[in-house]
N, C-alpha and C positions, 0 to 999 in steps of 0.2 A: 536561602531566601524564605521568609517567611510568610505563607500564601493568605494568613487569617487575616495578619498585618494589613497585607497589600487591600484588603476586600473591604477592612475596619476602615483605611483610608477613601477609598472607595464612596463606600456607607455613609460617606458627610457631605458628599457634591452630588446636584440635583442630577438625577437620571438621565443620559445625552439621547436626543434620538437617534433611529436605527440602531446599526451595530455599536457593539461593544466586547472591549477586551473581557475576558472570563475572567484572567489574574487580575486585575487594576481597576477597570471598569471605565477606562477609557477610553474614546469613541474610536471605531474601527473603521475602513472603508469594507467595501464590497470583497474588494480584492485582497484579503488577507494572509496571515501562516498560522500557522497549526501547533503546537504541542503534543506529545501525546503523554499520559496517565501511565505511566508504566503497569501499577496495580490492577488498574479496571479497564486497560488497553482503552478507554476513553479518549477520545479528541477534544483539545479546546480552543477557541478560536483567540488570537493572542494579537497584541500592539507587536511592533518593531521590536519598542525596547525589551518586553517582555521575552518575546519570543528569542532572541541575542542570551539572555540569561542562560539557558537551557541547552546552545549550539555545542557544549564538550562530550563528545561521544563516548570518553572515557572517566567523562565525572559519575561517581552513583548516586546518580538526583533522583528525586520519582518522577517525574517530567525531564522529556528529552523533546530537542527542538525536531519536526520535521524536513529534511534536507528538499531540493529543488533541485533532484540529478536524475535525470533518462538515460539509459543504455538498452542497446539493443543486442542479443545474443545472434549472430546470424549462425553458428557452429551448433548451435542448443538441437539436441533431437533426442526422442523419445526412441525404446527401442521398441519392439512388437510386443503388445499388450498390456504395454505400462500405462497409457492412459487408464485405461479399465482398473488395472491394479492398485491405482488411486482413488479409485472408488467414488469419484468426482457424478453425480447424475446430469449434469452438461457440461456444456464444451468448453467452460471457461471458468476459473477461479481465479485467486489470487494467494500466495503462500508467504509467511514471511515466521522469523524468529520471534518467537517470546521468549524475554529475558525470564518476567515472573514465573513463567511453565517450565521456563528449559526446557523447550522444543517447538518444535515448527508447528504453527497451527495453518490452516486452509478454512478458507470463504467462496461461496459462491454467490451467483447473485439470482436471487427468483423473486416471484411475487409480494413477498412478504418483507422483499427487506436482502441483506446480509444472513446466508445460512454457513453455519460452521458444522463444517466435515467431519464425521470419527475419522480423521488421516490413518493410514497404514505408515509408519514410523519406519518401514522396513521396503514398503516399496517408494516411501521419499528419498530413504539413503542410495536406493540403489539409481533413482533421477540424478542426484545428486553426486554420485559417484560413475554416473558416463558423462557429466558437465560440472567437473569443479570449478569451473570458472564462477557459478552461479554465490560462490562462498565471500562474493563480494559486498551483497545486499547487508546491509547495518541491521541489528537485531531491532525491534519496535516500530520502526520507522522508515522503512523501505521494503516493499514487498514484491514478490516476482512476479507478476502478472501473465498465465499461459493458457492460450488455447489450443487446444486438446485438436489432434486430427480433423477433419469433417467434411461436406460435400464441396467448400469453396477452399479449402488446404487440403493438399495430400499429407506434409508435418506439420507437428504442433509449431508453433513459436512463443517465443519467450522477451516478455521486458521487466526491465530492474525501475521502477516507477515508486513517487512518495505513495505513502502507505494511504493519506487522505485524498488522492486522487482516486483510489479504488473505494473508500466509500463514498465517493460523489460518482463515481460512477454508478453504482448499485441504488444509491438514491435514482438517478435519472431514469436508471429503464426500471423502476420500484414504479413510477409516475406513469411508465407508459404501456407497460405490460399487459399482452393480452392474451385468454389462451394458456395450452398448456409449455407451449415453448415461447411463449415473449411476444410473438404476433409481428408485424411487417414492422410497424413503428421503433420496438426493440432493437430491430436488426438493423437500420436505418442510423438508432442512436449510437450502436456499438461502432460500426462504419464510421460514424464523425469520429465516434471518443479516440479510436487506435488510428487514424489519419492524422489527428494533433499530435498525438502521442509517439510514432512517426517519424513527424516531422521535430519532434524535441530532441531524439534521441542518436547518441555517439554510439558508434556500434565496438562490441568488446569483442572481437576474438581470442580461442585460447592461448595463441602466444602472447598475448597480452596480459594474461596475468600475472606471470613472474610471482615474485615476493609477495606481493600484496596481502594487507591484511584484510578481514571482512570490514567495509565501508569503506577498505581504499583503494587508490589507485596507481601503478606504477608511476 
């Protein structure tokens, strides 16, 4: 599909208000999906039709569409010291595949936004290798979302979430942060965000995995 096409087309009908598709330019609701940029891990906000272009997970497009699957790991645990050896400075990140890196990058979320981790590649594999069920998340576009041990969890826990829900998350407590850990308001947001999230989500345990490949499911 050609995206210059789509924009050229675009480019000749008068500007709709509010939202609008990135690809096409035509008019979005509130409630929309997502693409993502494979090259510049970029998000863009996309029509129906648009976003349907994009859904082959084994096509090599540079845009792949966003999926709309929650799972919850309830077997997921970290072993003694592995939070720390991830090197994460809070209790929460979010981890997922880049195709264009070959390899797992990590986010967290502080004041500024979305901070990206130097990950230790070595203590990922070894997360990863006490929970291979985790090898379900789709590269670009599903990412694991875990928080780390702390005074309201004795373990971490783990969810399989669209990769655009975690930077809308980081937007919202981006808005309300205060202080040097995020302040009451923060932790109030995070409480609603993982109570949706929750309540979205089918739980995987590791008999469950079987065969499956990454992004599927038996």
């Amino acid at each position: 599909m050609d995206i210059a096409l789509l924009r050229r087309i675009a480019a000749t009908k008068p500007a709709p208000a509010g939202e609008r598709c990135e690809m096409c330019g035509e008019p979005i609701t509130e409630e929309h999906q997502h693409v993502v940029d494979v090259e510049s891990r970029g998000m863009l906000c996309t029509c129906r039709p648009c976003y349907l272009l994009f859904i082959d997970a084994d096509a090599r497009l540079r845009y792949r569409a966003v999926p709309d699957r929650y799972l919850s790991f309830p077997d997921f645990e970290l072993g003694p010291g592995q939070w720390e050896e991830l090197e994460i400075p809070v209790g929460l990140a979010f981890f997922f595949y880049s195709s264009k890196l070959e390899r797992t990058v990590a986010f967290y979320p502080g004041p500024a936004g979305a901070t990206e981790s130097e990950l230790s590649l070595e203590a990922w594999g070894a997360v990863l290798a006490r929970n291979p069920h985790l090898s379900v998340a789709a590269a670009d576009t599903e990412a694991l979302l875990i928080r780390g041990p702390g005074p309201e969890r004795a373990q971490a826990d783990c969810y399989l979430v669209p990769v655009d829900a975690c930077y809308e998350l980081v937007g919202q407590l981006r808005r309300v942060w205060r202080g040097f850990d995020g302040g009451q308001q923060s932790r109030e947001q995070l409480r609603m965000f993982f109570n949706q999230v929750q309540s979205r989500c089918r739980p995987v345990h590791e008999e469950d995995r079987g065969g499956a490949g990454p992004g599927e499911l038996p």
